[in-house]
C-alpha positions as CSV (number, residue, x, y, z in Angstrom):
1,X,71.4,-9.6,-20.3
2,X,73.8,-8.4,-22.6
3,X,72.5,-10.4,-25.1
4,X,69.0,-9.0,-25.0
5,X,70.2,-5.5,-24.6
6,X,71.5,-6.0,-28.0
7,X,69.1,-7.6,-29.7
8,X,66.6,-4.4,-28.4
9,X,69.4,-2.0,-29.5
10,X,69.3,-3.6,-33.1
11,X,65.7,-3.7,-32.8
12,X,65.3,0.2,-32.7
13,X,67.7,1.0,-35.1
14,X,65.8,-1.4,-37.6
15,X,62.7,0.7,-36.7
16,X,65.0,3.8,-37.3
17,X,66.0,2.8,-41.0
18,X,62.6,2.1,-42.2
19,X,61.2,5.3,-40.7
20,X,63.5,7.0,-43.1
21,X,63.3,4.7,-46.1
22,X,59.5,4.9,-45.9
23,X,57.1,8.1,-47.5
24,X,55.7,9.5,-44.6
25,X,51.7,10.8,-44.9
26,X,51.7,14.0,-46.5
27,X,50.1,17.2,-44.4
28,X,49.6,15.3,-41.4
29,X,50.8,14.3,-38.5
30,X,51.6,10.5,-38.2
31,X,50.4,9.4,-35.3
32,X,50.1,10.3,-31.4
33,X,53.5,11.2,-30.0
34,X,55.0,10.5,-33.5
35,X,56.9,13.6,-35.2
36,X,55.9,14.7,-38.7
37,X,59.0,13.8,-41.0
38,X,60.0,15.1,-44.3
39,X,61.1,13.7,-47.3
40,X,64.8,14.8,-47.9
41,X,66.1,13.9,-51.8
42,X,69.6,13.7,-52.6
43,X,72.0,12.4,-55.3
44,X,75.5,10.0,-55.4
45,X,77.4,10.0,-58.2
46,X,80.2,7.6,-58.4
47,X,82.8,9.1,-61.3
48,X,85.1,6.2,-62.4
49,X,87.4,8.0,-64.5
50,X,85.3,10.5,-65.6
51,X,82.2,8.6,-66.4
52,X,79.4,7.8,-64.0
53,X,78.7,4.5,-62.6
54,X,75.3,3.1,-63.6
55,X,73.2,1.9,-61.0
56,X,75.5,2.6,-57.3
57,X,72.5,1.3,-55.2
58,X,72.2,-2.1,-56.8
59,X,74.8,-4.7,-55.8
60,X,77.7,-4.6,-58.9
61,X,78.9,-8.6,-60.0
62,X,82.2,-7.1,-59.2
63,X,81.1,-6.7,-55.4
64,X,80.5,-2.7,-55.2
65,X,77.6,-1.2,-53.7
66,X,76.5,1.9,-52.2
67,X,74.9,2.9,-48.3
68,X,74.3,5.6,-46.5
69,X,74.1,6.4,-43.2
70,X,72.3,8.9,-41.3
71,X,71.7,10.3,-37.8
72,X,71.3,13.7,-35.4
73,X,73.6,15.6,-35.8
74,X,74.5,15.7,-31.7
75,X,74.4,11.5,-32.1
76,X,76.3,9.2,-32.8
77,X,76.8,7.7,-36.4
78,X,77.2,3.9,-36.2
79,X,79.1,1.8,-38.3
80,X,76.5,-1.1,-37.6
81,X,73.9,0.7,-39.1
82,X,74.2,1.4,-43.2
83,X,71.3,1.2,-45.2
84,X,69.9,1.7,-49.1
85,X,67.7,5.3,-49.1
86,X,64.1,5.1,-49.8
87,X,63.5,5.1,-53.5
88,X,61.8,8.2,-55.3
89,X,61.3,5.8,-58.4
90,X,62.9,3.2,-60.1
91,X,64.5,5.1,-63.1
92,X,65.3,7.8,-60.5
93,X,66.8,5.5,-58.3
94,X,69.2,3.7,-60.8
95,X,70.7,7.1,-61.5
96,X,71.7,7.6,-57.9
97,X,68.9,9.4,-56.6
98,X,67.4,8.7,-52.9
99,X,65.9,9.5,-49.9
100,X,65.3,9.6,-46.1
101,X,62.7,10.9,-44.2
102,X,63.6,12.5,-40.7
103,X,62.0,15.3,-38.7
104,X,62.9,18.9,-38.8
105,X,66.6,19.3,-37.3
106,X,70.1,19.0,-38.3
107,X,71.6,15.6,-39.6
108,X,75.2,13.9,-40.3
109,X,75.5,11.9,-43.8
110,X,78.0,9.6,-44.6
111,X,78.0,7.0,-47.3
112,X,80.0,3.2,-47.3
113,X,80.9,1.3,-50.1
114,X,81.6,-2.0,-50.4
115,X,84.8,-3.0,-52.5
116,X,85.5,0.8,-52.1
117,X,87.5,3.5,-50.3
118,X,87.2,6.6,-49.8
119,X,90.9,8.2,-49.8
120,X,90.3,11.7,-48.5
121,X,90.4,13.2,-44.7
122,X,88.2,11.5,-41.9
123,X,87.1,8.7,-44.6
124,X,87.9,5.1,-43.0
125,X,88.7,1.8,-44.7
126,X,87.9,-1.5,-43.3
127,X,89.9,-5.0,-44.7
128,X,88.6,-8.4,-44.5
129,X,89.2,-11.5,-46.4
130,X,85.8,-11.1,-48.1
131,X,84.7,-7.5,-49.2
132,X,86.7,-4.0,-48.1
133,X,84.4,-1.6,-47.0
134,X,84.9,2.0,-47.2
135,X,83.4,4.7,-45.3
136,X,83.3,8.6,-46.4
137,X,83.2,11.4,-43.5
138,X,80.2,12.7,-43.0
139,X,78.5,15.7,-44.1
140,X,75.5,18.3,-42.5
141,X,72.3,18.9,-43.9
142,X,69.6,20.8,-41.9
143,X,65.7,19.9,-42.5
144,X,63.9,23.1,-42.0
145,X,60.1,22.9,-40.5
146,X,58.5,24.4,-43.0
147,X,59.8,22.4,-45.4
148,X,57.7,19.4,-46.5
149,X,60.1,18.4,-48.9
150,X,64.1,19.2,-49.8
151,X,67.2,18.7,-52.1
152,X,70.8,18.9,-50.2
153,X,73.0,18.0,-53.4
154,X,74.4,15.6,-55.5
155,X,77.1,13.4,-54.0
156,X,79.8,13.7,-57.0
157,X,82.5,11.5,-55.6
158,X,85.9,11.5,-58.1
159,X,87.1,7.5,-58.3
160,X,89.8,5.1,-60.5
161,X,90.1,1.9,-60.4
162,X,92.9,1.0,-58.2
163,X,96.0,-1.3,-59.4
164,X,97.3,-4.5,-57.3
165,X,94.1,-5.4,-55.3
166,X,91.0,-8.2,-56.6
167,X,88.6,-7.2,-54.0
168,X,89.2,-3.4,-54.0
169,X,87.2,-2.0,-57.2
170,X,87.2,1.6,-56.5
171,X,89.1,4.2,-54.8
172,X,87.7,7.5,-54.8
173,X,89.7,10.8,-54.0
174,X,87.4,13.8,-53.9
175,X,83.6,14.7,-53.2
176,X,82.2,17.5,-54.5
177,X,79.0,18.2,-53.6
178,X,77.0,19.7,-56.4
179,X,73.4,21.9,-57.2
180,X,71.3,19.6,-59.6
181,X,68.3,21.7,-58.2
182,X,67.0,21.5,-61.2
183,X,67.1,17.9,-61.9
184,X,65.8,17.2,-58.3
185,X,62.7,19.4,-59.2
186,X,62.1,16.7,-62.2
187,X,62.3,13.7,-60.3
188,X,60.2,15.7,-57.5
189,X,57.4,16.4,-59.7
190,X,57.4,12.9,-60.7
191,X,57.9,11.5,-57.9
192,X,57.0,13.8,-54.9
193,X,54.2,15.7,-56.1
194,X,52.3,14.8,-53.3
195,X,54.8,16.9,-50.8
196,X,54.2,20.1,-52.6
197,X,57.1,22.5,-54.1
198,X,60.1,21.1,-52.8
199,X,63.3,23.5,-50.9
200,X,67.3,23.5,-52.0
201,X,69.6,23.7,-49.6
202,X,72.8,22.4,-49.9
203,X,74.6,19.8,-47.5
204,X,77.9,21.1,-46.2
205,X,81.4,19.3,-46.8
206,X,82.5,16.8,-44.7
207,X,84.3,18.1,-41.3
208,X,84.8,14.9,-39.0
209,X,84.8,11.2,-39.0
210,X,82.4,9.1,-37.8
211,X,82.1,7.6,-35.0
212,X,83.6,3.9,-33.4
């Protein structure tokens, strides 16, 4: 029983993640019972000593790569349950842009990073004898419902590279989270233009950890 309770349980969150790495139908509903969702666009920026790292999404030869990790905000996050954005575009995407698309309501973000940790309050860092994984706190956005389309920020995360460790790559000390409204309206329009003008507002800094 327990078995099969988890394997349903994995099931739905699967479902879950490619809801929100998935376009939904613009202007319409999406089905009976289903809730109209809307495309939410945001940036990561890793920072290695000043310059950005090319590419976070894509899986580094050293070992680093970038998730994210969504939910409600009165839910739970889940460690289990990481996952790469959708993709706006591939050019887009290589320069850290992403997505997820999620009904109207108020969501947690966090982001984990393999080969990476986050050093700051309420991040957590995982050891194993293969890849450290690093997980930021999470942070609050807030999908409107008459918004068919948003930008909550670029994800500017401050990182060296630390000394004394071959799995470790990255260590990353601050995150600011930063206005590129402009930007977003570019890769929008190239990207989006079938969601209509697109809405800024910001995400909020982190305030708690995520959940075991």
């Amino acid at each position: 029983m327990f078995w099969l309770v988890a394997a349903l349980s994995a099931g739905c969150a699967d479902q879950d993640i490619k809801q929100m790495t998935t376009r939904p139908r613009p202007g319409t509903g999406e089905g009976a019972g289903a809730p109209e969702r809307r495309v939410v666009l945001f940036r990561v920026e890793l920072n290695v000593d000043g310059d950005p790292m090319d590419e976070p999404w894509t899986l580094h030869w050293s070992g680093l790569r970038l998730f994210t990790i969504v939910a409600p905000k009165d839910a739970r996050l889940s460690l289990r349950h990481s996952f790469l954005p959708g993709r706006p575009g591939s050019a887009a995407s290589d320069e850290g842009w992403g997505f997820v698309a999620v009904p109207p309501g108020a969501y947690h973000m966090a982001f984990e990073g393999m080969s990476i940790r986050f050093a700051m309050a309420g991040s957590q860092f995982v050891t194993t004898e293969a890849v450290p994984i690093g997980r930021s706190a999470a942070s609050l956005f807030v999908v409107p419902a008459d918004a068919s389309s948003m930008y909550i920020g670029t994800f500017t995360f401050a990182c060296h590279r630390p000394n004394g460790s071959d799995a470790l790559k990255l260590e990353c000390t601050t995150l600011e989270i930063r206005d590129d409204s402009k930007l977003a309206d570019q890769v929008a329009q190239t990207s989006l233009a079938q969601y209509g003008p697109m809405q800024h507002a910001l995400a909020s800094a982190p305030v708690e950890k995520l959940s075991r």
